[in-house]
N, C-alpha and C positions, 0 to 999 in steps of 0.2 A: 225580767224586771225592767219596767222602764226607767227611764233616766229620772223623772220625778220619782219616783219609789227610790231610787239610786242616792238622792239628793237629802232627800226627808229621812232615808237611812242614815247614811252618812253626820248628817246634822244630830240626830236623836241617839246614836251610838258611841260619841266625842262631845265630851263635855266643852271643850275649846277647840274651834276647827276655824282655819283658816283660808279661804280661796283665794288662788295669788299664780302670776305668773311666776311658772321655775319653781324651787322650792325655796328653803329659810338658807340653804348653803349655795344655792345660786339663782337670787333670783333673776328675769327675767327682766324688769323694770325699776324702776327707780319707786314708784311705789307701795310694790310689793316690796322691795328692800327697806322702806324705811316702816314698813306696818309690820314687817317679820322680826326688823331687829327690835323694836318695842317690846314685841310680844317675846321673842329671846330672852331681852334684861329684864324678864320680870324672873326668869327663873325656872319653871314647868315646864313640863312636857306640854305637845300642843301637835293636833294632827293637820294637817294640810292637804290640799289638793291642787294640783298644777295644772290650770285650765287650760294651758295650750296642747299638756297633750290629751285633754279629755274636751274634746272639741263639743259633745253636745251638752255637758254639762255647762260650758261656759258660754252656750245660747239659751240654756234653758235656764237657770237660775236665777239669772236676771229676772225674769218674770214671775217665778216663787217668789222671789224676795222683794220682789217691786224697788230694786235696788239697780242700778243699770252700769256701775264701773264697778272693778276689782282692784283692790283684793277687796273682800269680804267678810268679816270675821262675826263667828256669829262663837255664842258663852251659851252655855244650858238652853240652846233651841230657840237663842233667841238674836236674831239681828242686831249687835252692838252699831257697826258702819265699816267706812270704808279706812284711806289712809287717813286721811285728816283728822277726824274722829281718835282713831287709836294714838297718832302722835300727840294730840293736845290732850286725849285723858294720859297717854305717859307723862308730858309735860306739867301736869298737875295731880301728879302721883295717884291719879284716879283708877289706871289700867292694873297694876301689880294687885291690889286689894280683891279687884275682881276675879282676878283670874285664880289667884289665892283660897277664895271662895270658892270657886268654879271644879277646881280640882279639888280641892277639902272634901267637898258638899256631896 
Protein backbone atom coordinates (compact mmCIF):
# COMPACT_ATOMS: atom_id res chain seq x y z
CA UNK A 1 0.00 0.00 0.00
CA UNK A 2 1.35 3.36 -0.64
CA UNK A 3 1.38 6.12 1.72
CA UNK A 4 -1.66 7.88 -0.09
CA UNK A 5 -3.77 4.74 0.21
CA UNK A 6 -2.25 4.69 3.84
CA UNK A 7 -3.45 8.27 4.33
CA UNK A 8 -7.00 8.23 2.56
CA UNK A 9 -7.38 4.93 4.73
CA UNK A 10 -6.45 6.06 7.76
CA UNK A 11 -8.87 9.39 7.17
CA UNK A 12 -12.03 7.16 5.93
CA UNK A 13 -11.68 4.59 8.85
CA UNK A 14 -11.61 7.39 11.97
CA UNK A 15 -14.36 9.29 12.15
CA UNK A 16 -12.06 11.99 14.14
CA UNK A 17 -8.19 11.64 13.28
CA UNK A 18 -5.89 13.94 14.28
CA UNK A 19 -2.08 14.52 12.61
CA UNK A 20 0.27 16.05 15.31
CA UNK A 21 3.67 15.94 16.39
CA UNK A 22 4.07 13.21 19.44
CA UNK A 23 0.76 12.01 20.62
CA UNK A 24 -2.35 13.86 22.80
CA UNK A 25 -0.03 12.57 26.10
CA UNK A 26 3.17 13.84 24.82
CA UNK A 27 3.05 16.00 22.45
CA UNK A 28 5.85 17.07 20.53
CA UNK A 29 5.06 20.99 20.02
CA UNK A 30 3.26 23.43 21.30
CA UNK A 31 0.84 23.26 18.65
CA UNK A 32 -0.10 19.96 18.60
CA UNK A 33 -0.51 20.49 22.37
CA UNK A 34 -2.90 23.11 22.23
CA UNK A 35 -5.07 21.24 19.16
CA UNK A 36 -4.85 17.89 21.13
CA UNK A 37 -5.95 19.31 24.44
CA UNK A 38 -9.18 20.89 22.52
CA UNK A 39 -9.86 18.01 21.09
CA UNK A 40 -9.28 16.04 24.73
CA UNK A 41 -11.90 18.60 26.60
CA UNK A 42 -14.47 17.82 24.30
CA UNK A 43 -14.68 14.47 25.57
CA UNK A 44 -14.38 11.33 22.84
CA UNK A 45 -12.35 9.28 21.74
CA UNK A 46 -10.19 10.44 18.67
CA UNK A 47 -7.30 8.54 16.69
CA UNK A 48 -4.14 10.24 15.94
CA UNK A 49 -1.08 9.85 14.09
CA UNK A 50 2.52 11.08 15.18
CA UNK A 51 4.08 12.43 11.98
CA UNK A 52 7.57 12.42 13.28
CA UNK A 53 7.68 8.94 13.54
CA UNK A 54 5.84 8.32 10.08
CA UNK A 55 8.15 10.38 8.24
CA UNK A 56 6.45 9.85 4.61
CA UNK A 57 3.21 10.41 5.68
CA UNK A 58 4.14 13.75 7.08
CA UNK A 59 5.70 14.75 3.40
CA UNK A 60 2.91 13.53 1.80
CA UNK A 61 -0.18 14.86 3.41
CA UNK A 62 0.47 17.90 3.05
CA UNK A 63 -0.10 17.78 -0.59
CA UNK A 64 -3.47 15.59 -0.12
CA UNK A 65 -4.72 17.92 1.98
CA UNK A 66 -3.24 21.10 0.26
CA UNK A 67 -2.78 21.86 3.82
CA UNK A 68 1.01 22.56 4.54
CA UNK A 69 1.55 22.78 8.73
CA UNK A 70 0.45 20.22 11.39
CA UNK A 71 -1.39 19.17 13.30
CA UNK A 72 -4.17 18.47 11.02
CA UNK A 73 -7.50 17.49 12.17
CA UNK A 74 -9.76 16.21 9.79
CA UNK A 75 -13.98 14.95 11.24
CA UNK A 76 -15.83 12.49 8.78
CA UNK A 77 -13.19 12.78 5.71
CA UNK A 78 -13.19 16.10 5.96
CA UNK A 79 -10.36 18.75 6.47
CA UNK A 80 -11.68 20.97 9.64
CA UNK A 81 -7.78 22.85 9.86
CA UNK A 82 -4.99 23.22 11.78
CA UNK A 83 -4.21 24.59 15.54
CA UNK A 84 -5.74 27.83 15.11
CA UNK A 85 -8.76 26.79 13.60
CA UNK A 86 -9.42 24.05 16.44
CA UNK A 87 -8.54 26.44 19.35
CA UNK A 88 -10.97 29.35 18.21
CA UNK A 89 -13.84 26.70 17.31
CA UNK A 90 -13.08 25.47 21.03
CA UNK A 91 -13.13 28.92 22.17
CA UNK A 92 -16.58 29.36 20.67
CA UNK A 93 -17.83 26.23 21.74
CA UNK A 94 -17.92 25.27 18.00
CA UNK A 95 -15.52 22.15 18.23
CA UNK A 96 -17.34 19.74 21.24
CA UNK A 97 -20.77 19.81 18.90
CA UNK A 98 -18.90 18.57 16.10
CA UNK A 99 -16.98 16.22 17.27
CA UNK A 100 -20.12 15.03 19.26
CA UNK A 101 -21.82 14.52 15.83
CA UNK A 102 -18.83 12.97 14.41
CA UNK A 103 -18.61 10.20 16.81
CA UNK A 104 -22.78 9.85 17.24
CA UNK A 105 -23.04 9.89 13.41
Amino acid sequence: MDVLDTIKQQISENDVILYMKGSPSAPQCGFSMRASQALMACGQRFAYVDILSNPDIRSELPKYANWPTFPQLWVKGELIGGCDIITEMNEKGELKPLIDAAVAG
